[in-house]
Each structure stands twice: as structure tokens, then as C-alpha cells.
C-alpha positions as CSV (number, residue, x, y, z in Angstrom):
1,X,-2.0,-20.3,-41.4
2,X,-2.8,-17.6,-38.8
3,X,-1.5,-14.3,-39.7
4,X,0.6,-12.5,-37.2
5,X,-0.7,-9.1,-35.6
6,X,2.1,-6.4,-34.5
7,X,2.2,-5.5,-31.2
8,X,0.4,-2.5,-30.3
9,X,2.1,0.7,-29.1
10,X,0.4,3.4,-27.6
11,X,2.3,7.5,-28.2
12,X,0.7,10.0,-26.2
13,X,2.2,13.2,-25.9
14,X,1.2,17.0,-25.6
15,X,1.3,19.7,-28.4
16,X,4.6,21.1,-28.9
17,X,8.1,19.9,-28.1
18,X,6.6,16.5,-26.4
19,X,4.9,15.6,-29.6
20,X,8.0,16.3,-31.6
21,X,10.4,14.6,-29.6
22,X,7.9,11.6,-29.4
23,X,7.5,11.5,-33.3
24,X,11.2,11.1,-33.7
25,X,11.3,8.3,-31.4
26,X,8.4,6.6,-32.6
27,X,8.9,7.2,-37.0
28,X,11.9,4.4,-36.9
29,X,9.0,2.1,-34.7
30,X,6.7,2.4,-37.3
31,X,7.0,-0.6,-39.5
32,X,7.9,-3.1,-36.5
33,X,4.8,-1.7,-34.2
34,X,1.3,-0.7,-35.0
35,X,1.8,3.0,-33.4
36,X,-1.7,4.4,-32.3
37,X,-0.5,8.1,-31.5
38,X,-2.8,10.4,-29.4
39,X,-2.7,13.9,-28.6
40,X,-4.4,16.9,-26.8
41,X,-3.6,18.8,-29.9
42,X,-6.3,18.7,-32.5
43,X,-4.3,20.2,-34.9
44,X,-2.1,17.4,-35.5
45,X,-5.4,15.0,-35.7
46,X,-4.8,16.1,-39.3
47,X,-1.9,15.1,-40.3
48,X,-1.7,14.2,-44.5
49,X,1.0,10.9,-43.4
50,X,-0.7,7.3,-42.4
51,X,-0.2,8.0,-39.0
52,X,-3.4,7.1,-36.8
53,X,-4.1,9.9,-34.3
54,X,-6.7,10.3,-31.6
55,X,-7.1,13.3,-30.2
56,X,-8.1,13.4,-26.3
57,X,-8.6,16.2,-23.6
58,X,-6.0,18.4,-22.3
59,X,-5.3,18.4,-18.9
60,X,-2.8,19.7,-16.3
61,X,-2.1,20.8,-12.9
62,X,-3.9,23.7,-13.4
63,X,-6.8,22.3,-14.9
64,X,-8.1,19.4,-12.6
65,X,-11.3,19.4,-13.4
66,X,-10.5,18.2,-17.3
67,X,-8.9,15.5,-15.8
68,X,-11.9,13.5,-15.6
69,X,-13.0,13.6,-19.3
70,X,-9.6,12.6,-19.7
71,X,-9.4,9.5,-17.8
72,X,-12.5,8.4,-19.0
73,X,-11.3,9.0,-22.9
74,X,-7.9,6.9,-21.8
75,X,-9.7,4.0,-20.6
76,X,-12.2,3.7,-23.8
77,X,-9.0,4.1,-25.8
78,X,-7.2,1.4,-24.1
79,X,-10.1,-1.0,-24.4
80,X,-10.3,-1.0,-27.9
81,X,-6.9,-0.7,-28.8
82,X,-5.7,-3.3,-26.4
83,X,-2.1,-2.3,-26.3
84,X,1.0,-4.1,-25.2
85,X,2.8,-0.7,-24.1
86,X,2.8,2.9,-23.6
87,X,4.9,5.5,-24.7
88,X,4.9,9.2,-23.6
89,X,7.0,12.6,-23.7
90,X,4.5,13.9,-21.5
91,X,3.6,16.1,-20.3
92,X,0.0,15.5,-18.1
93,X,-1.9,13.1,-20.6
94,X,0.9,11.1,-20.7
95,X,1.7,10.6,-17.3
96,X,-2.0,9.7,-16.8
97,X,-2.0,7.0,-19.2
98,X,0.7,5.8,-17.4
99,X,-0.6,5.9,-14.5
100,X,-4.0,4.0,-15.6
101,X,-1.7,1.3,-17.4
102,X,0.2,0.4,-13.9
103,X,-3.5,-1.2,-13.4
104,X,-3.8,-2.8,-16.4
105,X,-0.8,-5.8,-17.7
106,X,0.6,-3.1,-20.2
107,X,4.3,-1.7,-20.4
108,X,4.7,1.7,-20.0
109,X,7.8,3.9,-20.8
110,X,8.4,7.5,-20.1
111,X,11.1,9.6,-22.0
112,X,11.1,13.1,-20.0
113,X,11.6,16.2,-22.5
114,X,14.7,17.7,-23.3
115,X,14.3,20.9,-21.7
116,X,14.7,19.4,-18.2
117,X,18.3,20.1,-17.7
118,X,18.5,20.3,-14.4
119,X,15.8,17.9,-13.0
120,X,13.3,15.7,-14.5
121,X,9.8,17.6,-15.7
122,X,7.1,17.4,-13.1
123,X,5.1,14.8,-14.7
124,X,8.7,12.9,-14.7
125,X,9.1,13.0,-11.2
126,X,6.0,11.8,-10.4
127,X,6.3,9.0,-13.1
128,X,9.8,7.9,-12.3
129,X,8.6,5.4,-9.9
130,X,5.3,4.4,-11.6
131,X,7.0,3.8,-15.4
132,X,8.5,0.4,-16.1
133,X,10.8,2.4,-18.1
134,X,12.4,5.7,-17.3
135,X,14.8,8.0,-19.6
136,X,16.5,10.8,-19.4
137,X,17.6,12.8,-22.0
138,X,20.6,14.3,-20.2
139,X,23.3,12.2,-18.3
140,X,23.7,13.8,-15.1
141,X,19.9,13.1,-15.0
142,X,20.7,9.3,-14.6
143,X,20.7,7.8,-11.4
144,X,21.8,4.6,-13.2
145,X,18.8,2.8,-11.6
146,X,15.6,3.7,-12.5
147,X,16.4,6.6,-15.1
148,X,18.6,5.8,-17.8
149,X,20.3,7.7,-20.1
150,X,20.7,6.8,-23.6
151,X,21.6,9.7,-25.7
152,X,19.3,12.6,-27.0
153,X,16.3,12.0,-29.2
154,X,17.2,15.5,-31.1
């Protein structure tokens, strides 16, 4: 009798309010999914729970130039995890794992942070057409199509 893996999720987010919001979504995931989580922020690389954490490069707008060490730690990280999907808050490291995954037959969903009131986040705006999933944490944010919204993660 084979025994049955779980599917792989991938959580990348940046320090802050993106990781928070993406550990709340992902902590109720935890026992269906095997949830590889992956940050720019070393410090949560420590964290005492069973969480598995990889921490990458930062990059951003501003700092091009790290974008290639990042790209090149995202595709060594997707070809030994193998994962079914991708899941990010953002902000930059996210959006180019999703970007890299529209290559590659894995899912991808992006949740764009609360603190976009008025428009989606950068990185959301770029992603929106990319993700196979969009969501927006405010309603007037939906467009009904490609962004959903489905309540607030906090």
C-alpha cells in the first residue's frame, strides 16, 4: 500500500505585514498541505514552531540588481520542492515566484496586502493578470473577474 504524499504549497512573502497576513492564511492549511514557507527575512528563519522556512534574497524595485540571486534561489527552490502551487502576500519575492511558476505547471495565487485601500499594491497590479488566482482584501477592489473578494484575512 502506497502512502499518500500532501500536496505541496509554496508561502512566500516579505518581512512585515505580508508575512503576517500570509501566516494567518496559511496556519489553518497546515495539516491538509505540506507548507514550505520562504522569506527575505532571516529573522523568521528561526522560528521555535515546525514550520519549514527558507530564507531567500530580498529584492525590489529599487534594488534590481538583487533580483538575479533571487531568481536563481527561486528556481533551485522550486526544483527540489516540486510544488503544486504558490502562495504570496507579496511584496517583490512573491510576485517573482509567480511570475517564474507561469512557466512551470504550478498554481499560483496572489492575496494583495491589506493596506491597499485604494488600489491594488504594485506587485498586485502587475500580478493580477499573471496569478491564476487573484484576491483582494477590500471589496471595492473586486472587479468580480479576475480579483475576488472574500473577506479580510485580519
Amino acid at each position: 500500500m502506497t502512502k499518500l504524499t500532501k500536496q505541496k504549497i509554496l508561502a512566500i512573502a516579505s518581512p512585515g505585514g505580508h508575512w503576517i497576513q500570509l501566516n494567518k492564511i496559511c496556519k489553518p492549511l497546515e495539516n491538509q498541505f505540506d507548507i514550505v514557507y520562504i522569506t527575505p527575512g532571516a529573522k523568521y528563519s528561526t522560528d521555535k514552531d515546525s514550520k519549514r522556512i527558507i530564507n531567500i534574497t530580498d529584492a525590489s524595485a529599487d534594488s534590481k540588481l538583487k533580483l538575479i540571486p533571487l531568481v536563481l534561489q527561486l528556481i533551485t527552490i522550486f526544483i527540489k520542492e516540486r510544488p503544486t502551487a504558490i502562495i504570496s502576500t507579496g511584496a517583490a519575492p512573491g510576485a517573482i515566484a509567480i511570475l517564474l511558476a507561469k512557466i512551470l505547471p504550478i498554481k499560483t495565487i496572489w492575496v494583495d496586502s491589506i493596506a491597499n485601500v485604494a488600489q491594488l499594491s504594485r506587485s498586485g497590479r502587475i500580478i493580477k493578470n499573471i496569478a491564476d488566482k487573484v484576491i483582494t482584501q477590500w471589496e471595492p477592489l473586486s472587479d468580480g473577474h479576475k480579483i475576488s473578494y472574500q473577506g479580510s484575512i485580519l
